[in-house]
Every structure is written in C-alpha cells, then in structure tokens.
C-alpha positions as CSV (number, residue, x, y, z in Angstrom):
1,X,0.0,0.0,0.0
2,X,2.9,2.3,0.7
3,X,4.2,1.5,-2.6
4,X,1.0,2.2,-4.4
5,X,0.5,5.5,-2.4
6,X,4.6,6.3,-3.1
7,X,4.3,6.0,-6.9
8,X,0.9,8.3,-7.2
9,X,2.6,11.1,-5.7
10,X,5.5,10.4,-7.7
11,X,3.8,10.7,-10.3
12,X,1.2,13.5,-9.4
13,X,4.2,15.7,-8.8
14,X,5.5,14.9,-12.4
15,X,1.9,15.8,-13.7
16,X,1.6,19.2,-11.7
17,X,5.4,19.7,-13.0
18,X,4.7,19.3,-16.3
19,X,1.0,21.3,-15.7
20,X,3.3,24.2,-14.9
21,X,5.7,23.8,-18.0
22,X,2.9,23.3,-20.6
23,X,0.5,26.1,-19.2
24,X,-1.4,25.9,-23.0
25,X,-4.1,23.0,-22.3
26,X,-7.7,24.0,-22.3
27,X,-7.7,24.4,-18.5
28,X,-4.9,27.2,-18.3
29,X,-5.4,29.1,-21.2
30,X,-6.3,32.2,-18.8
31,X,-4.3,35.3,-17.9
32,X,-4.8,36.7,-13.8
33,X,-4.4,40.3,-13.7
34,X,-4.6,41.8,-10.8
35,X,-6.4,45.1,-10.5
36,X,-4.5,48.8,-10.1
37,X,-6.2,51.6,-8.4
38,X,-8.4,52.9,-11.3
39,X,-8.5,50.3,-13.6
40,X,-12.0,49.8,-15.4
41,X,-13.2,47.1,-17.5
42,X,-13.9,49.5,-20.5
43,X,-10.5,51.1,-20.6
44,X,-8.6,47.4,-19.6
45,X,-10.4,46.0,-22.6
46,X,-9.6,49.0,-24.8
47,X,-6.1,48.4,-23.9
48,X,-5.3,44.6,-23.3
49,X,-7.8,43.2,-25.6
50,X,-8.9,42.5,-29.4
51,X,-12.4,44.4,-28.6
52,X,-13.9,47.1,-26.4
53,X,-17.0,44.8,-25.9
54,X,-15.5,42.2,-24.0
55,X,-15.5,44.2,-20.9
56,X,-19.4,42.6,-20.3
57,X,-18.3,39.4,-20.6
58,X,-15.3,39.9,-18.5
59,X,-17.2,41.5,-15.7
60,X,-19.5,38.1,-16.4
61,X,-17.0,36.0,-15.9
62,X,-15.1,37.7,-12.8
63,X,-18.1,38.8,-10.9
64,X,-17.7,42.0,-10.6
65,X,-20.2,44.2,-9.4
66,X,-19.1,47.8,-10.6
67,X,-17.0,47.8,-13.8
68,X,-16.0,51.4,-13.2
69,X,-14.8,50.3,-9.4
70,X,-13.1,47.6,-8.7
71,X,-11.3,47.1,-6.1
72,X,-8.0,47.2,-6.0
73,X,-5.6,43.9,-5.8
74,X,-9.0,41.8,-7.6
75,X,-8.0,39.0,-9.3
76,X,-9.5,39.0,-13.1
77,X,-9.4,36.1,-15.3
78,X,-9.1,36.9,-18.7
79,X,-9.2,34.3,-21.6
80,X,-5.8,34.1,-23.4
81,X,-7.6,34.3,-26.9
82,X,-9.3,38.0,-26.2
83,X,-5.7,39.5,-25.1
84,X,-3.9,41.2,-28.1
85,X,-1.5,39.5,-29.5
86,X,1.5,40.8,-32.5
87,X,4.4,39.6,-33.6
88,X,7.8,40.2,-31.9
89,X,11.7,39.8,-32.9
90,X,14.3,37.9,-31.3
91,X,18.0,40.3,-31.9
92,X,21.4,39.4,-32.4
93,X,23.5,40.2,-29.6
94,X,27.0,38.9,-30.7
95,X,28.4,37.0,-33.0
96,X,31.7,34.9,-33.9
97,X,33.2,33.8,-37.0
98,X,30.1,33.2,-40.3
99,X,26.7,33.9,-38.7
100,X,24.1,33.4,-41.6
101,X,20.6,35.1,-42.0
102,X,17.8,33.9,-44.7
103,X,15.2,36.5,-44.3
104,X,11.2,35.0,-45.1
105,X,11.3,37.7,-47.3
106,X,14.4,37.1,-49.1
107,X,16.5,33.7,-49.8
108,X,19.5,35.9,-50.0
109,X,21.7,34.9,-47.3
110,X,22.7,38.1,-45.2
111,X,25.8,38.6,-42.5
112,X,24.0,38.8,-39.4
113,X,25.7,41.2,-37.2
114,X,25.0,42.3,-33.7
115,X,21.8,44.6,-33.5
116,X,20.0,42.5,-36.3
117,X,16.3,41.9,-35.9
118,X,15.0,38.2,-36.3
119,X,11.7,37.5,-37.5
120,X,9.2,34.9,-37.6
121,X,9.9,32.7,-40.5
122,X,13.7,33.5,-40.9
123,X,16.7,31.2,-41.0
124,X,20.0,31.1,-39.6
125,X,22.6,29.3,-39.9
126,X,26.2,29.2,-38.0
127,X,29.5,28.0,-40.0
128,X,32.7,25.9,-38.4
129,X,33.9,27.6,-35.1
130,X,31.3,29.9,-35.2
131,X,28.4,31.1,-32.9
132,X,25.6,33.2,-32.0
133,X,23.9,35.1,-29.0
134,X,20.3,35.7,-29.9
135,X,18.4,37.7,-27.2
136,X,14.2,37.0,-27.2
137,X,11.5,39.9,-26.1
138,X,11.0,38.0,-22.5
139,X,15.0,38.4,-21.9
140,X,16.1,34.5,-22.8
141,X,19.1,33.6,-24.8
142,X,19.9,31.0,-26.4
143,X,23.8,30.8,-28.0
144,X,23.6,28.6,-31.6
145,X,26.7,27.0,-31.9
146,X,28.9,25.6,-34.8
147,X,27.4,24.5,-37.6
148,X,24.0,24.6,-36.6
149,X,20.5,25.2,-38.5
150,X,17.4,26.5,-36.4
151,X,14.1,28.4,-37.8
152,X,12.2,30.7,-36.1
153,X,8.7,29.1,-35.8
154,X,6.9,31.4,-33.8
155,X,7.8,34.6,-32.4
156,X,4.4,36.7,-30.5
157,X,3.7,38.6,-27.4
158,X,0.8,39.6,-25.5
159,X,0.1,43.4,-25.7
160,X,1.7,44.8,-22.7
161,X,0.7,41.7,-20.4
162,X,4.8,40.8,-20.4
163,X,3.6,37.3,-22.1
164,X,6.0,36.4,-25.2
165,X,5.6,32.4,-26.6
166,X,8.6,31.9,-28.4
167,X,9.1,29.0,-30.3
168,X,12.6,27.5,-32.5
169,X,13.2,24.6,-34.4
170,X,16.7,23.3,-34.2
171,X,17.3,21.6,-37.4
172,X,20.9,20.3,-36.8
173,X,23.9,21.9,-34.1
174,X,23.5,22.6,-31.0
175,X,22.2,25.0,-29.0
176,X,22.8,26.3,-25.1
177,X,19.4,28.1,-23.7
178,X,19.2,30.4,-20.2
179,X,15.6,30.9,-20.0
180,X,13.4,33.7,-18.2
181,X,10.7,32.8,-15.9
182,X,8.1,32.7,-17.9
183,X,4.9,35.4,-16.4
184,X,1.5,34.4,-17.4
185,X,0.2,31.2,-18.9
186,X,0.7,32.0,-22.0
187,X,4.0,32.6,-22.0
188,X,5.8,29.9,-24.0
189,X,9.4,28.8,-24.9
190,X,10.1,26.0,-26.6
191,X,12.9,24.2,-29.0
192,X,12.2,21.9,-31.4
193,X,14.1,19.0,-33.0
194,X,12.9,16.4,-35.6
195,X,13.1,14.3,-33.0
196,X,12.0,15.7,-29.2
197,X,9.9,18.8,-27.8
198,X,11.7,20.7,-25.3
199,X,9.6,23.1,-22.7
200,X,10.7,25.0,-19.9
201,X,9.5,27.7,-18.2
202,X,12.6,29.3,-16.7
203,X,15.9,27.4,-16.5
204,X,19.7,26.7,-18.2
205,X,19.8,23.9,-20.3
206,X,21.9,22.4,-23.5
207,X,19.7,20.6,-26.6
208,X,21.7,19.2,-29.9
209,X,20.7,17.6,-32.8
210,X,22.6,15.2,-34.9
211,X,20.6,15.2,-38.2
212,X,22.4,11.8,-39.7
213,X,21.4,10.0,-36.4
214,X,18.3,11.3,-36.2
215,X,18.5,12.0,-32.8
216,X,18.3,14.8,-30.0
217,X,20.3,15.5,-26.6
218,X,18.9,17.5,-23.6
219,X,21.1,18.3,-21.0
220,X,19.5,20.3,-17.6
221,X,21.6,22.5,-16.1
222,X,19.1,24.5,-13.5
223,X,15.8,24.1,-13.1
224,X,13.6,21.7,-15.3
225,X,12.8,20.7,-19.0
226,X,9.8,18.6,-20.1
227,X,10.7,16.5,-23.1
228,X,8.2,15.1,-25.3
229,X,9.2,12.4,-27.6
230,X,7.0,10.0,-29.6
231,X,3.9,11.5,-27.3
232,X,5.4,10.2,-24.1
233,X,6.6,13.0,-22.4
234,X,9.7,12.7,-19.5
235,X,10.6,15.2,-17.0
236,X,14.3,16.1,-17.1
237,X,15.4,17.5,-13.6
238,X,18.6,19.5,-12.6
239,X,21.5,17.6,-13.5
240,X,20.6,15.0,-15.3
241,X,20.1,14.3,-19.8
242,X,18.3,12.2,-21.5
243,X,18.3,11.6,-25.4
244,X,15.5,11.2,-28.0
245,X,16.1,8.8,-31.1
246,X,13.4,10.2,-33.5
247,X,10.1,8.2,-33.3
248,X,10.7,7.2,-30.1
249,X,10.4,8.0,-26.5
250,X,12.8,9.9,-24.7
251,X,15.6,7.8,-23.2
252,X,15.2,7.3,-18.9
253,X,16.6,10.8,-18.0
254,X,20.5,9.8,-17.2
255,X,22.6,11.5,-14.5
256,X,25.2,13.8,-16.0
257,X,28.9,12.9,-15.6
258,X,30.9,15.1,-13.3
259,X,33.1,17.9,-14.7
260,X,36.6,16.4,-15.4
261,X,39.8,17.6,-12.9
262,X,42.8,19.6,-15.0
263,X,45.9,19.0,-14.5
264,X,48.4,21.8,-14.2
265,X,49.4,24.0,-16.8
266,X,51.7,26.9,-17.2
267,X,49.6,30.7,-17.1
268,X,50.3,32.5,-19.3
269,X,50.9,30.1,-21.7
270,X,53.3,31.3,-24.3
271,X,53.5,28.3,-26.5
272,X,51.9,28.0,-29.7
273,X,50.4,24.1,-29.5
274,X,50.2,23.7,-26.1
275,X,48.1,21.1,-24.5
276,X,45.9,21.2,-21.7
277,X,45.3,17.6,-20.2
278,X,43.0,16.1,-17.3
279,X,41.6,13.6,-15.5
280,X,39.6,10.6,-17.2
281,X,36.1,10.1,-16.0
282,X,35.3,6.8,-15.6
283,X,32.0,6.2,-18.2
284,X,33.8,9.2,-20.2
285,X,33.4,8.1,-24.2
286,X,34.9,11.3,-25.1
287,X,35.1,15.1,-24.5
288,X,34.0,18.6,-25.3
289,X,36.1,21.4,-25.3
290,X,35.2,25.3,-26.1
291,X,36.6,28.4,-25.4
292,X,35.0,31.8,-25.1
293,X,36.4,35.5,-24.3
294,X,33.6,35.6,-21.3
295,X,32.9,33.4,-18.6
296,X,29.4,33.4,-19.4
297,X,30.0,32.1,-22.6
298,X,27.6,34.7,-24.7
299,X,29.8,33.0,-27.7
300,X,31.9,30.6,-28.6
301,X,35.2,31.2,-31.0
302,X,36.4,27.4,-30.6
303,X,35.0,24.2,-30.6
304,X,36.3,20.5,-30.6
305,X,35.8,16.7,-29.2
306,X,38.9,14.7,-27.9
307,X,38.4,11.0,-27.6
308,X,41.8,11.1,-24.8
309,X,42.3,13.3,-21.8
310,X,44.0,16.0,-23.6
311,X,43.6,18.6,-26.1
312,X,46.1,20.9,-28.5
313,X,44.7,24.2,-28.1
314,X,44.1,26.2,-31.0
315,X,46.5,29.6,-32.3
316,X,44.4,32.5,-31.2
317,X,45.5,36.3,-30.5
318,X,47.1,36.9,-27.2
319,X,44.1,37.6,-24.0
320,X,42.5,35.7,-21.5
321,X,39.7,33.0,-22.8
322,X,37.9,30.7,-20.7
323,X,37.9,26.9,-21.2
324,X,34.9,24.2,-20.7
325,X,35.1,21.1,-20.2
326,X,32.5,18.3,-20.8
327,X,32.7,14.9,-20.6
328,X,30.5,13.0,-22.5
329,X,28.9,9.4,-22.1
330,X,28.0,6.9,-24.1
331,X,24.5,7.7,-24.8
332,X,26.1,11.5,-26.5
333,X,25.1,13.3,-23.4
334,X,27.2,16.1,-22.3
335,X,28.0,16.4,-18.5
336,X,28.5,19.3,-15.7
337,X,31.3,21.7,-17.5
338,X,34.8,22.3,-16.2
339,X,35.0,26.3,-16.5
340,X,38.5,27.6,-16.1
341,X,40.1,30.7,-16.8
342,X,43.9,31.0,-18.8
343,X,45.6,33.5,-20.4
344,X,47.3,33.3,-23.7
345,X,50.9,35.3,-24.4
346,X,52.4,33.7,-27.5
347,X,52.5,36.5,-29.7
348,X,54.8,37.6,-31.8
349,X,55.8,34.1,-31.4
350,X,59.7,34.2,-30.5
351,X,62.5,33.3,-33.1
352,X,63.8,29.6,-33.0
353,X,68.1,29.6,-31.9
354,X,70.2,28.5,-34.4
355,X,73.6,28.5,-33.6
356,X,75.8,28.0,-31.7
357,X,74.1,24.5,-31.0
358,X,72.8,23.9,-27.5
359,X,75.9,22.9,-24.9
360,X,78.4,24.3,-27.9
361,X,81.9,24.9,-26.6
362,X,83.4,28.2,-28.5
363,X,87.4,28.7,-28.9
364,X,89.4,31.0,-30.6
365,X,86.3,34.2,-31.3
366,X,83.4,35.9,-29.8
367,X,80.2,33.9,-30.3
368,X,77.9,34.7,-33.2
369,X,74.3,33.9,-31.2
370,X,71.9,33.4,-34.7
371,X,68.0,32.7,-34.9
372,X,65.5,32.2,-37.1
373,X,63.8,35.4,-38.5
374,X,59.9,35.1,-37.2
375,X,57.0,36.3,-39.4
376,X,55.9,38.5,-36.6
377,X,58.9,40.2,-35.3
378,X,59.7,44.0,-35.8
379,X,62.8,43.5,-33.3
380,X,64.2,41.0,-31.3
381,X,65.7,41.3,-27.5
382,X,68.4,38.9,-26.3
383,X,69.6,37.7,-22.9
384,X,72.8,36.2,-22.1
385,X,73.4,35.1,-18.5
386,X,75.7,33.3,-16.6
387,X,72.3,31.7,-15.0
388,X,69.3,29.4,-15.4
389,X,67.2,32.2,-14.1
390,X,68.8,34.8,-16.2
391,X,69.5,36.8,-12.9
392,X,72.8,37.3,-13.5
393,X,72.5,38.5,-17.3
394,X,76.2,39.5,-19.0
395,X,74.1,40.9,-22.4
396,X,70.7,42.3,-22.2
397,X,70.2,44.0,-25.6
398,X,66.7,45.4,-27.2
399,X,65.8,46.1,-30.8
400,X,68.0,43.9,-32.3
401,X,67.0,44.8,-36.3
402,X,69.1,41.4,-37.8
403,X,69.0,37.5,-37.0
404,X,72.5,37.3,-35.5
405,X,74.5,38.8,-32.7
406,X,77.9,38.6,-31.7
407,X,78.6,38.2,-28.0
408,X,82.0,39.8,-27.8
409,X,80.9,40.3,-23.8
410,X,81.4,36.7,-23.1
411,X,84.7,36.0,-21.8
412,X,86.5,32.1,-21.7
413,X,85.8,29.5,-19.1
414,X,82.3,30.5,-18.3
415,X,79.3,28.8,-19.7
416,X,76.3,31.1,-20.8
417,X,72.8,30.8,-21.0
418,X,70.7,32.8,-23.8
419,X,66.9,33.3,-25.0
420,X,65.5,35.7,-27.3
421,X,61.7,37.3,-28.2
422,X,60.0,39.1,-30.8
423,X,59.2,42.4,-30.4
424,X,56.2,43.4,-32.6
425,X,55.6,46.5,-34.5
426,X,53.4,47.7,-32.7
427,X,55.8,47.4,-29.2
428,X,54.2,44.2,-27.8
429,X,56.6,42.2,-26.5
430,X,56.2,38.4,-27.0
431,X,57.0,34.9,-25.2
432,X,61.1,33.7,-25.1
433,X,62.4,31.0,-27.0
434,X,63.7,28.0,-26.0
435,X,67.2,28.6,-23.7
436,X,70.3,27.6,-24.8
437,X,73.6,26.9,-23.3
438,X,77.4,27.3,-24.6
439,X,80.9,27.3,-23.2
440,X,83.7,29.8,-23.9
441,X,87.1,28.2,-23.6
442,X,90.3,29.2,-24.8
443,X,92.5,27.8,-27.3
444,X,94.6,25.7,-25.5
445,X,98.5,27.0,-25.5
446,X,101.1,25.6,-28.2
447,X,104.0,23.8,-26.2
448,X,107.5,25.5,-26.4
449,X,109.3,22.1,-25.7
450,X,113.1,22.7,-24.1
451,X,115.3,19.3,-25.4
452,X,117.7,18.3,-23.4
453,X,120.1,15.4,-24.2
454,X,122.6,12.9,-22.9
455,X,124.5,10.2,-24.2
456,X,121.7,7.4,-22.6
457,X,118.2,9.7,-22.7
458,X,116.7,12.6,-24.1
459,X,114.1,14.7,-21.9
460,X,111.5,17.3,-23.1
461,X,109.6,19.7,-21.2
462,X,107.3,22.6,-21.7
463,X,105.1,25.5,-19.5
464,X,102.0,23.5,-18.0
465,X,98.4,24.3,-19.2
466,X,95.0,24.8,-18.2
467,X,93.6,22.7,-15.4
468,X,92.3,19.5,-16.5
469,X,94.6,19.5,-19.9
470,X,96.4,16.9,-21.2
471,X,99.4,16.1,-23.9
472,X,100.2,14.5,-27.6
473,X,103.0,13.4,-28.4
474,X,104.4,12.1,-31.4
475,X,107.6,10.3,-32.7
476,X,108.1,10.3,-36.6
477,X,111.0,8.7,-38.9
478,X,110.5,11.8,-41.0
479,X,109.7,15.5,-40.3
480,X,106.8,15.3,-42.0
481,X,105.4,12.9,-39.5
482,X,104.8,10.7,-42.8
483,X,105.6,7.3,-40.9
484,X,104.9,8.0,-37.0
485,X,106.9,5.8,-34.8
486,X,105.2,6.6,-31.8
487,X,101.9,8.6,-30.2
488,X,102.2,9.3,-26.6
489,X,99.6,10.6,-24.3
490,X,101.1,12.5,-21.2
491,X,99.5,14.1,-18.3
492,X,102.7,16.0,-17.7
493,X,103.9,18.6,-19.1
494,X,107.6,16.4,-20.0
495,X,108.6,13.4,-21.2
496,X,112.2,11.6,-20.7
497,X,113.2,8.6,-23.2
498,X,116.0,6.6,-24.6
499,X,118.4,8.3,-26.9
500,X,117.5,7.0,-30.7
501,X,119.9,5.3,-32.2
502,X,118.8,7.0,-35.6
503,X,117.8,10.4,-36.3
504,X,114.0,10.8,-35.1
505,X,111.7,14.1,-34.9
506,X,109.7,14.6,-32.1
507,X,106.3,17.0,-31.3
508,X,104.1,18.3,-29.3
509,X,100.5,19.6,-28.8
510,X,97.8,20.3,-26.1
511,X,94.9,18.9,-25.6
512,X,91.8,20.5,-23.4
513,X,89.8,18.4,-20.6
514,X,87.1,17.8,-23.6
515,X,89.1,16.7,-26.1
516,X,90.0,19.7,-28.4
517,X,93.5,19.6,-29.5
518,X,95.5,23.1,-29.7
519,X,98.4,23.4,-32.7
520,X,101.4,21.5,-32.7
521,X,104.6,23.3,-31.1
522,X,108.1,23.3,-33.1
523,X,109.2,20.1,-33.8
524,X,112.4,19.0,-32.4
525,X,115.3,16.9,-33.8
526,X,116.4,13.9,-31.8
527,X,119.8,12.9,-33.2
528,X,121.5,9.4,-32.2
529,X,124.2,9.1,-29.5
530,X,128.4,9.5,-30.3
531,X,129.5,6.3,-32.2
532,X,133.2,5.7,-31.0
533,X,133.4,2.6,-32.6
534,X,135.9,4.4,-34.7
535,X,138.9,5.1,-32.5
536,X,139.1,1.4,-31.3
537,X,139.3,0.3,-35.1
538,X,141.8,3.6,-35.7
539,X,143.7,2.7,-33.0
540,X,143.8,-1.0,-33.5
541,X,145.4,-0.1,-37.1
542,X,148.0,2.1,-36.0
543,X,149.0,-0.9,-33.1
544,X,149.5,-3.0,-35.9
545,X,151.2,-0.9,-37.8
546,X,153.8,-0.1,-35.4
547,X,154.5,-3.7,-34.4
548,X,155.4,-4.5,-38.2
C-alpha cells in the first residue's frame, strides 16, 4: 500500500510539474491580472484586448459588481484568446566567426551582425567555429553553436501583459538556452528538434541535434525541462540528460557525468600548441572542449571533441579565454562543465636559436648567437646570462633589427645561457624562446718544448696548461710525421726517453679536458748518440802498424 501510495505522488508531482511547464491546455489558457487603483473594465479592454465589448463578458466572468470600481488587488481572469497578440523579434547580440541570416522575405543569405532583428519565419545558420547570441523579447538567450541550423517558428507577445511564446526549431547543431521565468500562462518557450519537444518555463539547459542520427540530446543544467518524444513526455530534472532517437520516447533521464579535474598548466601560456590535459572520468566516451572570451560564454570562438584526456589548443590572438570542459557518455550526453580561466601570451611568437648548437663549446672568437627570422617580429631582445634564471645577465640588448649577434661580452671559461623574443611593430613584446647553453674556452696553449740530451736519454719539457689539460706526443721517422713511430699521451707537461739510435723528430701539442686539441709546437730533432766505434778500429790499425 505504501508503494501504491509512493508512486501516485510520484507521479502527481511529475503531472503538476509538467502542468506548470505546458501552461497551454484547455484548463490554463487564462491570464490573472490583478487590479490597479483605477482600472476599469472598458478602458482594460480597450487596452489589453482584441475588442472594447468584451468588458461585459469579462465582468460576467469575474463577478464584478461595478465595472467602473473595482477594487484594487482583484483577481481578473481573462481568456488568453481575447488579449492582443502581434508579432515580436528575437535580436542578435553577438556574433563569432560566419553567422548566416535567410530572411522569409528574401532567400538571400545576409551577414548577421549584432543589432539585427530576427523575424518569424527566418533562418540562420552558424559556419565551423562559429556562434551566435540571440536575445528574445521575455530576456532569454539562447547561443547557436557551430554549424547549426534553427528556424524561427513562432515569435508573438501579448500586448503589454509581459507574455511572449517563443518557439525554435533546431534543425541540426546545437544549442545552449538560459531561460526567463516565464509570467503568465501564455508565456511559452520552446525548442524543437525532428526528434524531441523541449519546454521550460525558466531554467539553463543544453539541446543538440545530430541530423544523420536522427537523434536529439537534452542536458538540464538548472531548473527543469519537459521532453516530449513520440507523445510520451519525460521530466528532465537539474543535473541530469536524457536523449530522444526520433520516433521514439525519450531515453530514462540519465545522470550527468561530473566535470573532469585539469591537470596543471603553465599561465600564461606562451607556447603556440600547447596542451591542456585532465583527469579521465570513468564512463567518459569522449570530451568537449570550447573556449569563449567571457565566462558566461555569450559566444563561442572554438570548438572541438577529444576521444583522450588531452587537447592541442588552437592559435588564437594573445588575451584571457575561458575553457569548458565536458565529458560526454556513451548515450552523447554532455555532462557538468569544467570552467577555467587562462591566459594566452604567444604572440609575436619568439625566433627559433640556431647556432651556436645547444651545450656548444666556442674557442678562438666571440660567439655569433643566430635565430631564425619570425613572421611576426619588428625586433628582437636577447639575454645572455651566466644563470638558469637569467639573474645574472652578461648581455641584455633590445631592438635587435638582424638575426644574429655577436657576444664579444662573453669571456672564456664560463658557460652562458641565452633566450631571445620578438618584439612586434606595434611594441608588444612576446614569449622567449627555448634557452640555450654554450661554453667559452680558450684555445689551448702551443707547447715550447726545451730538449735536453745525454748520451743514454733525451728529456722534453714545456710551460704546464689549463687545469684538467692533457698532452700528444708524437715520434716520426721523417719531419713530415709521414711514418709516426710513436703517439704518446702524457698528463705531464715532459717526457724523458732513450736516446735513438737513428735520427727521429719529435712534437708536441695540447689537448683540453674535452678533447679539443691546440696546434702542434716546433718540432724537435732527436739525433742518435756519439758512435766511438771508430777510435778502437783507428787505433787497433796504428798498433799494428807499429809492431810491423
């Protein structure tokens, strides 16, 4: 029994819902005014309604008993179809990128443009990465976004009652709507697919239509939407979407997937391609991403799905956009949005560094820093610092006409870091480049080696180096080092050997802790020891002589 009695107010409170969001059945097409000090029922007719004569009937139908004073605060019904109706405009209040408007009167498409006047019957049509903010004469908005299609159907208000009904068909796209409270029961607003009915009567919601699936989405956002489908009818609460295949009844309202967490990202960003990345949401098919100059989102000047957690934003002008993101189920419908604010400073995008390559050791002349000349650059400025940080900066030079500069500044043994960035012709000042290391080192000295020589060895030495340098040394059969008899490496600045017993040539050259060898000093001639072989034989001779 307490199931029975659960589900009938269950469902009573759907019915009285959806009483309040379609107020057009027979039973509620009435309008209440209440009464003003000196109202009458002549001059109210005169003003409110399509004849003068209906004053009789109203004071019929309301029971009042002097048409010429009534009190004030009365309640007075009055039939919707006696109040004055005319037709009203919906106006463009901004638009982005190619914003198309057929006129009924005209199949010549027109550039709509903010101020423009929509009318019942017209067309519009949005292209890729463009939108629209359309304004209606209650106060709601709808934004159209890219590549949509969507006819105005019905466009009327009620005299001066504050009553509008607007209607829209949504032929393919998608549109975002923020409705008014709607005042009076015939106040109407409504969207329209091929394939779903969409009422509300004051509330933020999302509604798409995917003309080669034949199918609608309606997201709720605040408040409530009744969607009718196949002439069953759903309630769609706060929160939750449901989708409508055409022909069919709208799909078991579904409870929207939660807005996705980003992960960190620089701000400003001052890279052209960056990407921002996030969280996956479990039951997340794929996402939504779109970016707007406002945080209310009035347009849209980029639009795109990801089927991964991360997106490449797009090259737009330098300022501050806002990013939502949506994840989106498997069903198409779109869940709570991800709004966050970044800033974009990539403009004039900076040069790219050429030379010296990165981690470059230079010997021997000033370094010539070169870039690439970028599109977008008036001027360059360069940094040059013995620091990551660029705190302690050795060149710090502006308006730098060419594509190459030549560091004399930089003195050896120090490493350097430098960056450049474009300066614009206007004087804004974009993002750096990429940093780049190199190394000034001098040439390493060319050994003066001192020979000295003894009957048994031969020892050379020469003035000691840089830190951390070794020696080469090389023993030829020839001065031209054609045939080398041996190649020595020495971490002293000497050497000590046997005396040759032939003539031999000997050199010398340094060599830095990294491997870069300096000039070879003067070679020096090694020349073989005494031979006294001689005298004995001489001597022996004369001994001989002498005894004969």
């Amino acid at each position: 029994m307490d199931v029975m009695r659960n589900r009938l107010l269950k469902l009573s409170t759907i019915f009285l819902y959806i009483s309040l969001i379609f107020p057009y059945s027979a039973s509620a097409q009435e309008w209440i005014y209440t009464v003003v000090d000196g109202d009458t029922l002549s001059e109210f007719s005169e003003k409110h309604l399509y004849k003068t004569s209906y004053w009789k009937q109203l004071q019929k139908i309301n029971n009042v008993a002097d048409p010429k004073r009534i009190p004030t605060n009365t309640k007075l019904r009055i039939p919707i179809k006696w109040i004055k109706s005319q037709p009203t405009s919906a106006e463009v209040i901004k638009t982005e990128g190619k914003v198309t408007l057929y006129t009924k009167d005209s199949n010549a498409p027109q550039k709509s443009t903010p101020g423009q006047q929509i009318n019942l019957g017209d067309h519009l049509e949005t292209g890729a990465q463009s939108s629209v903010l359309i304004r209606f004469a209650d106060g709601s908005e709808i934004v159209v976004l890219q590549n949509s299609k969507v006819n105005f159907n019905h466009l009327k208000k009620y005299g001066e009652t504050g009553m509008v009904d607007s209607r829209i068909r949504l032929m393919s796209g998608d549109v975002e709507t923020k409705a008014k409270t709607q005042k009076g029961s015939a106040s109407r607003f409504e969207i329209h697919t091929p394939a779903a009915i969409s009422a509300v009567r004051g509330t933020h919601f999302r509604t798409s239509y995917q003309a080669e699936k034949h199918s609608s989405h309606i997201e709720v956002l605040e408040g409530g939407v009744a969607v009718k489908g196949a002439n069953r009818t759903r309630l769609v609460r706060s929160g939750y979407g449901t989708q409508v295949a055409q022909n069919k009844a709208p799909l078991k309202p579904q409870k929207l997937l939660p807005a996705p967490t980003l992960l960190a990202y620089p701000n400003p960003i001052e890279k052209i391609g960056s990407q921002i990345r996030w969280e996956t949401i479990k039951g997340a098919k794929s996402y939504r991403v779109i970016i707007s100059r406002s945080a209310e989102f009035g347009s849209v000047i980029w639009d795109s799905d990801s089927s991964r957690s991360a997106i490449t934003l797009p090259d737009l002008s330098d300022n501050t956009y806002y990013f939502q993101l949506r994840a989106v189920d498997r069903h198409g419908i779109e869940g709570i949005a991800q709004l966050t604010p970044f800033t974009l400073n990539a403009h004039p995008q900076p040069p790219f560094p050429m030379a010296p390559n990165n981690n470059e050791t230079i010997r021997g002349s000033a370094p010539v820093l070169e870039w690439t000349n970028s599109s977008e650059a008036n001027s360059y400025h360069l940094e040059v610092a013995t620091d990551k940080g660029f705190k302690q900066k050795i060149i710090d030079r502006s308006n730098i006409t060419g594509t190459q500069f030549t560091a004399s500044e930089l003195v050896a043994t120090n490493t350097y870091f430098w960056r450049i960035k474009s300066i614009a012709r206007d004087g804004e000042i974009g993002p750096y480049s990429a940093i780049r290391s190199l190394s000034v080192k001098p040439i390493p000295a060319t050994p003066e080696p001192e020979l000295k020589q003894d009957e048994q060895e031969i020892k050379l030495s020469w003035l000691q180096g840089l830190p951390g340098e070794s020696y080469q040394i090389q023993i030829g059969q020839d001065r031209s080092f054609k045939t080398i008899l041996n190649d020595i490496n020495a971490s002293k600045p000497e050497i000590t050997m046997p005396r040759p017993e032939g003539y031999r040539y000997i050199r010398v050259r340094s060599v830095a802790e990294d491997g870069f060898t300096g000039a070879w000093g003067a070679t020096q001639e090694l020349t073989p020891p005494p031979n006294e072989n001689w005298i004995y034989i001489f001597g022996s001779y004369v001994a001989v002589i002498l005894l004969l």
